[in-house]
TIRO-2110 file (N, C-alpha, C; in Angstrom, 1 decimal):
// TIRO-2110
0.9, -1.2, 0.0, N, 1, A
0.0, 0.0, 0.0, CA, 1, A
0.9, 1.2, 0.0, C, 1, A
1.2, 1.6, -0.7, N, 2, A
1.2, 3.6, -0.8, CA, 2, A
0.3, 4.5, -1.6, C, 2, A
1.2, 5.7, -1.2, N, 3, A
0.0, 6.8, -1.9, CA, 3, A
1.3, 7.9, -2.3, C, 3, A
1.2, 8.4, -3.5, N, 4, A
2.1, 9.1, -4.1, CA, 4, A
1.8, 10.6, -4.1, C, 4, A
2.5, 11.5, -3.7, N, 5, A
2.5, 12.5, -3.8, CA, 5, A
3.5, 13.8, -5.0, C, 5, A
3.0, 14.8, -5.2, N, 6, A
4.3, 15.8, -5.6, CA, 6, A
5.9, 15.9, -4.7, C, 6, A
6.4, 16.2, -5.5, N, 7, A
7.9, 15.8, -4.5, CA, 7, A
8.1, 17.1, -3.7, C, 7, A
6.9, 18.5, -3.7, N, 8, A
7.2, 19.3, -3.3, CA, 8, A
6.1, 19.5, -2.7, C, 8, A
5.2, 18.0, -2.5, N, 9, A
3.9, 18.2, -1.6, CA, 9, A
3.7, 17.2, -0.5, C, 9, A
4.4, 16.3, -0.3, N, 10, A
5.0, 15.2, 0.6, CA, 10, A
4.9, 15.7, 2.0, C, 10, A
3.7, 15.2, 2.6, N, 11, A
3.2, 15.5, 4.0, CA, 11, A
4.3, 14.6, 4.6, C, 11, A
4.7, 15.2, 6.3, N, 12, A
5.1, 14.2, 6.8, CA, 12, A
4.5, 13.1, 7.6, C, 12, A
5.1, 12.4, 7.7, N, 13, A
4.4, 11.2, 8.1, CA, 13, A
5.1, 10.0, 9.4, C, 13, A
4.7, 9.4, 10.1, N, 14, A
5.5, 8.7, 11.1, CA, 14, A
5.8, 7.1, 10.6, C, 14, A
6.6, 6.9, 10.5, N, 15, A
7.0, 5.1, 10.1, CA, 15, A
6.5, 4.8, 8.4, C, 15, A
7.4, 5.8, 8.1, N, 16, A
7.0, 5.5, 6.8, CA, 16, A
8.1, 5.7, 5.9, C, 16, A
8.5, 5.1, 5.1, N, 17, A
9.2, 4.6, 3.4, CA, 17, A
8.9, 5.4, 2.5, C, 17, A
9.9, 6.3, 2.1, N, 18, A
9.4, 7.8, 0.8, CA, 18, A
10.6, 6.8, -0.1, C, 18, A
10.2, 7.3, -1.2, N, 19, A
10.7, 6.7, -2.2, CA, 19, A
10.2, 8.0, -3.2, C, 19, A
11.9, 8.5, -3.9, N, 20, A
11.7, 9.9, -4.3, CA, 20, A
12.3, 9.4, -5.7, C, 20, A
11.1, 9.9, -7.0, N, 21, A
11.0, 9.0, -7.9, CA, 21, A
10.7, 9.8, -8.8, C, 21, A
12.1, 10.0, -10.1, N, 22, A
12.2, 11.0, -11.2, CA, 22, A
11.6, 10.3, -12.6, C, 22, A
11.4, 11.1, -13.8, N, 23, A
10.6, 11.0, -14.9, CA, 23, A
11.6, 10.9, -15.5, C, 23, A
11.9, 9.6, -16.9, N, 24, A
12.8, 10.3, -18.1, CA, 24, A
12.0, 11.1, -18.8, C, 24, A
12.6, 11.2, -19.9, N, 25, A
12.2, 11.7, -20.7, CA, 25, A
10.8, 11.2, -22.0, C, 25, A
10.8, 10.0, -21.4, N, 26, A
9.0, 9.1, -21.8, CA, 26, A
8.9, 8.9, -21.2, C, 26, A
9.0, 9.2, -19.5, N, 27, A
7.5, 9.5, -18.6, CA, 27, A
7.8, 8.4, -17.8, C, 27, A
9.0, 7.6, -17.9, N, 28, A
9.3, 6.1, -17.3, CA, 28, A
9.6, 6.6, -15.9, C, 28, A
9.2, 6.2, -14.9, N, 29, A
9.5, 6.5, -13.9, CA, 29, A
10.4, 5.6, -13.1, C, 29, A
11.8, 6.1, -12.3, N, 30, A
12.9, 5.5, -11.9, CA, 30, A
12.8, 6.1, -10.2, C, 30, A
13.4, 5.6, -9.2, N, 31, A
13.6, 5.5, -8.0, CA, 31, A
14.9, 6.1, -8.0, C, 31, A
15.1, 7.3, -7.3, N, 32, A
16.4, 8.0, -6.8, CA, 32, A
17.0, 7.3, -5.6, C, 32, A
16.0, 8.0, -4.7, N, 33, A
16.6, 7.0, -3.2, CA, 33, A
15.8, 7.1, -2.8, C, 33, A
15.8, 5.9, -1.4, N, 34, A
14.9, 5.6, -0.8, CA, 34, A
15.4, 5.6, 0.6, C, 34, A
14.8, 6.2, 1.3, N, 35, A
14.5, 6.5, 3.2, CA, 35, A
13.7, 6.3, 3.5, C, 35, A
13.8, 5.9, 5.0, N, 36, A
12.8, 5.7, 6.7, CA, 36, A
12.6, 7.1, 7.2, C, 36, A
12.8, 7.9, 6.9, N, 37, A
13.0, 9.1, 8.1, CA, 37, A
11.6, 9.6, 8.2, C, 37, A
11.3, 10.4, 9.3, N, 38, A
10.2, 10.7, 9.9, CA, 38, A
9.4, 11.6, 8.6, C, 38, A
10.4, 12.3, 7.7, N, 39, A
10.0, 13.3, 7.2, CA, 39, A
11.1, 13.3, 5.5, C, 39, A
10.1, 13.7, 4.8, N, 40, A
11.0, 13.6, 3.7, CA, 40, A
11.6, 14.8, 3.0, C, 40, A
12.5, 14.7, 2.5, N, 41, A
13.5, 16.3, 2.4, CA, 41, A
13.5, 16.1, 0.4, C, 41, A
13.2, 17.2, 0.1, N, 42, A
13.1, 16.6, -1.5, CA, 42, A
14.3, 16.5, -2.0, C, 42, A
14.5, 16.0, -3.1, N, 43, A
15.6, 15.2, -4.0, CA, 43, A
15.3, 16.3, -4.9, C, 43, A
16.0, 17.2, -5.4, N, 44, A
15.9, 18.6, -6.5, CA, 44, A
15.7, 17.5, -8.0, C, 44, A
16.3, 16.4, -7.9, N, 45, A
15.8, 15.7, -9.8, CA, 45, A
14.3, 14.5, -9.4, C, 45, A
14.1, 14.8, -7.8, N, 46, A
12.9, 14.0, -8.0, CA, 46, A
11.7, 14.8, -8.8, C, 46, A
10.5, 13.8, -9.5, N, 47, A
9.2, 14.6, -9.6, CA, 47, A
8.2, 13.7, -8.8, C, 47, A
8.4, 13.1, -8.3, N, 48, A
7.1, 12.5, -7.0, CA, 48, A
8.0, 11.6, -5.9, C, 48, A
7.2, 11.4, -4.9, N, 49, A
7.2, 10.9, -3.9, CA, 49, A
6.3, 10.1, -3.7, C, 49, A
6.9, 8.5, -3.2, N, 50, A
5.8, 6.8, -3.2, CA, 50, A
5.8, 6.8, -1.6, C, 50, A
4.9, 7.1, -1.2, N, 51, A
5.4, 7.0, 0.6, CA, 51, A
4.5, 5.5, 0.8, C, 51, A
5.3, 4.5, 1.1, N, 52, A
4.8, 3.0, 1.8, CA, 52, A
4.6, 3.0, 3.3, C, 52, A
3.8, 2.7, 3.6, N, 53, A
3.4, 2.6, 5.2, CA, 53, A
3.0, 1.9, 5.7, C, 53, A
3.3, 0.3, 4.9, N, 54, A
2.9, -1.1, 5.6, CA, 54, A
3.7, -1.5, 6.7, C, 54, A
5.6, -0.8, 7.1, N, 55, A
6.4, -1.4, 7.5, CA, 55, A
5.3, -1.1, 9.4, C, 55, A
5.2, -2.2, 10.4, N, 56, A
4.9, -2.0, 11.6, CA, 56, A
5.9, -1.4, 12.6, C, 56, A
7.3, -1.8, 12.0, N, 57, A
8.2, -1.3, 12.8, CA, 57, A
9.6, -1.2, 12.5, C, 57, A
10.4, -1.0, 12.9, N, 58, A
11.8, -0.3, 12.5, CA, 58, A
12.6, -1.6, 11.6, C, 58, A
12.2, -2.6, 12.3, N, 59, A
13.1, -3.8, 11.9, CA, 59, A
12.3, -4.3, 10.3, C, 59, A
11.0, -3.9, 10.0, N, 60, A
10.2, -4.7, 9.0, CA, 60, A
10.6, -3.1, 8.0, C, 60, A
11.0, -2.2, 8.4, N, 61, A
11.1, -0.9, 7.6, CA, 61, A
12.5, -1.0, 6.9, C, 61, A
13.4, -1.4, 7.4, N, 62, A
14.8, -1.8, 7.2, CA, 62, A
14.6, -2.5, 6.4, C, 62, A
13.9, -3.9, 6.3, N, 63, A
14.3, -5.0, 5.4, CA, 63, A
13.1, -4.5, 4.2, C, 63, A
12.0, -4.2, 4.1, N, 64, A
11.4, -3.4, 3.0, CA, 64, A
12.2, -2.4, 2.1, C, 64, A
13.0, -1.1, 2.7, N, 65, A
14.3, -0.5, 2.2, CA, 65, A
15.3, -1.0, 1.4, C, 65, A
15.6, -2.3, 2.3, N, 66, A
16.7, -3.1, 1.5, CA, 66, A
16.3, -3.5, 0.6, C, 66, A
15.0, -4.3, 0.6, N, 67, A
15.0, -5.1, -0.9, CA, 67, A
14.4, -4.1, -1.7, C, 67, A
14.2, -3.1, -1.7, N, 68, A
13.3, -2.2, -2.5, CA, 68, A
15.2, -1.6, -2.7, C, 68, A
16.4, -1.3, -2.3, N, 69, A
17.4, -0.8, -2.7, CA, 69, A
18.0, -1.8, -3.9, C, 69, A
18.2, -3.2, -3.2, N, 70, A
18.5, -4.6, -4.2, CA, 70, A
17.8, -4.3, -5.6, C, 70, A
16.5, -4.1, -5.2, N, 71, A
15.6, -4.5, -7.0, CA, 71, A
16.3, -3.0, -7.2, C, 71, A
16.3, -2.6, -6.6, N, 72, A
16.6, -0.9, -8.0, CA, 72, A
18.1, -0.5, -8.1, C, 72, A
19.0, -1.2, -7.6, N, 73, A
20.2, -1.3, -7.5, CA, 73, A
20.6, 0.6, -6.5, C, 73, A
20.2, 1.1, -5.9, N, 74, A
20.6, 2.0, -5.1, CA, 74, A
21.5, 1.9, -3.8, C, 74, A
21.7, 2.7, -2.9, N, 75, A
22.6, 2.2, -1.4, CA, 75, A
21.8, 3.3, -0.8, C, 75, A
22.2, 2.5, 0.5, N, 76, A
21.5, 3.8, 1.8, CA, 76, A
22.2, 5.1, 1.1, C, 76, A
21.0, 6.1, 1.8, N, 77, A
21.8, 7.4, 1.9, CA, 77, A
22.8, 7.4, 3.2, C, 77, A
END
């Protein structure tokens, strides 16, 4: 479950997974990075924000992050 926002409209939120996510140039959309933090700080080449808020807790938020870093080949910030 998420809900996507503007990358410059991204309410904050508690226990939740932003995933800050740019447009090529045909509209494909790609994953920049991906954070836990309470609050999301925008990415200047993002154009939206995927905020996930299934994880229950720090430990299920971490391994969600990771494999969501794996499939898109990214690293922690």
């Amino acid at each position: 479950m998420h809900t996507v926002y503007p990358s410059h409209a991204c309410p904050e939120m508690n226990n939740a997974i932003y995933l800050a996510v740019g447009k090529d140039r045909t509209g494909t959309r790609r994953p920049l990075a991906i954070d836990g933090k309470e609050a999301y700080f925008p990415d200047p080449c993002a154009d939206e924000v995927h905020v996930h808020l299934l994880a229950q807790c720090d430990r299920q938020a971490a391994r969600v992050m990771d494999d969501l870093r794996a499939e898109y080949g990214l690293t922690a910030n």
